[in-house]
C-alpha positions in Angstrom: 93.4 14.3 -17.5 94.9 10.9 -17.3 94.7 8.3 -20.1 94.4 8.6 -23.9 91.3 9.4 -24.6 91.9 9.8 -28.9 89.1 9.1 -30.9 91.1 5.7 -31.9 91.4 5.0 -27.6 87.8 5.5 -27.9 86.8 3.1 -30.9 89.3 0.1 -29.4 87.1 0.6 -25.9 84.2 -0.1 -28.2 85.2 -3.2 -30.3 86.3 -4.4 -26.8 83.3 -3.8 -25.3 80.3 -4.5 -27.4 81.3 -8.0 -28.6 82.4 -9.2 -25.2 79.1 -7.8 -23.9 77.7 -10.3 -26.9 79.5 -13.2 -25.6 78.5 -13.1 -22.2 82.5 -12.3 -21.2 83.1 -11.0 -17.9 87.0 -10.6 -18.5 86.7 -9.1 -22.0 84.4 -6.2 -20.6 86.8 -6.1 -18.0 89.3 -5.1 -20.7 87.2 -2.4 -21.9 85.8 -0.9 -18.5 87.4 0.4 -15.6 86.0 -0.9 -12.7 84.3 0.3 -9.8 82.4 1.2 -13.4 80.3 4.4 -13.0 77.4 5.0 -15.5 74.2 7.5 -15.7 71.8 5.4 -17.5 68.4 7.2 -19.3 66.5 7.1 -16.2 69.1 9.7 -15.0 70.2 6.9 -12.5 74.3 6.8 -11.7 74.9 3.0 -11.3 78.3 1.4 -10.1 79.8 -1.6 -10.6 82.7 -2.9 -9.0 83.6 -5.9 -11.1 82.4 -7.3 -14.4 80.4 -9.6 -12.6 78.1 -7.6 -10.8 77.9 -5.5 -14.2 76.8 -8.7 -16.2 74.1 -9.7 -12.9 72.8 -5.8 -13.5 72.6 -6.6 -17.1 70.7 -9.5 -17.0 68.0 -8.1 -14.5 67.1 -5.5 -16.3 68.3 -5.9 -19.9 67.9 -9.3 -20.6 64.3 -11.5 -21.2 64.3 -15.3 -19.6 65.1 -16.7 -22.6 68.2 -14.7 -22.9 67.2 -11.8 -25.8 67.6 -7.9 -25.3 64.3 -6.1 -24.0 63.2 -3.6 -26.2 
């Protein structure tokens, strides 16, 4: 396996991720992901992404109401 994956590799990923994904910031979630990005989501679905961009135009289709809040 490839990479540091130590549970303090894993926490930095997180603080990257989560407030960038906050901000609306492409780049920082670039940071955090690897991309082409590869996720199983609930619905047992395996989505990619190949740049932050697409990720963020996924997000706000199905994640995001038109005012710009979280769906439940």
């Amino acid at each position: 396996m490839h990479g540091d994956m130590s549970e303090q590799a894993v926490k930095n990923t997180t603080e990257q991720y989560f407030p960038s994904l906050n901000r609306k910031d492409p780049q920082g979630v670039s940071v955090a992901c690897h991309f082409p990005h590869f996720r199983v989501m609930g619905n047992n679905t395996v989505y990619q992404w190949q740049t932050a961009g697409v990720l963020f135009d996924c997000f706000r289709t199905m994640f995001l109401t038109t005012d710009g809040t979280i769906r439940n």
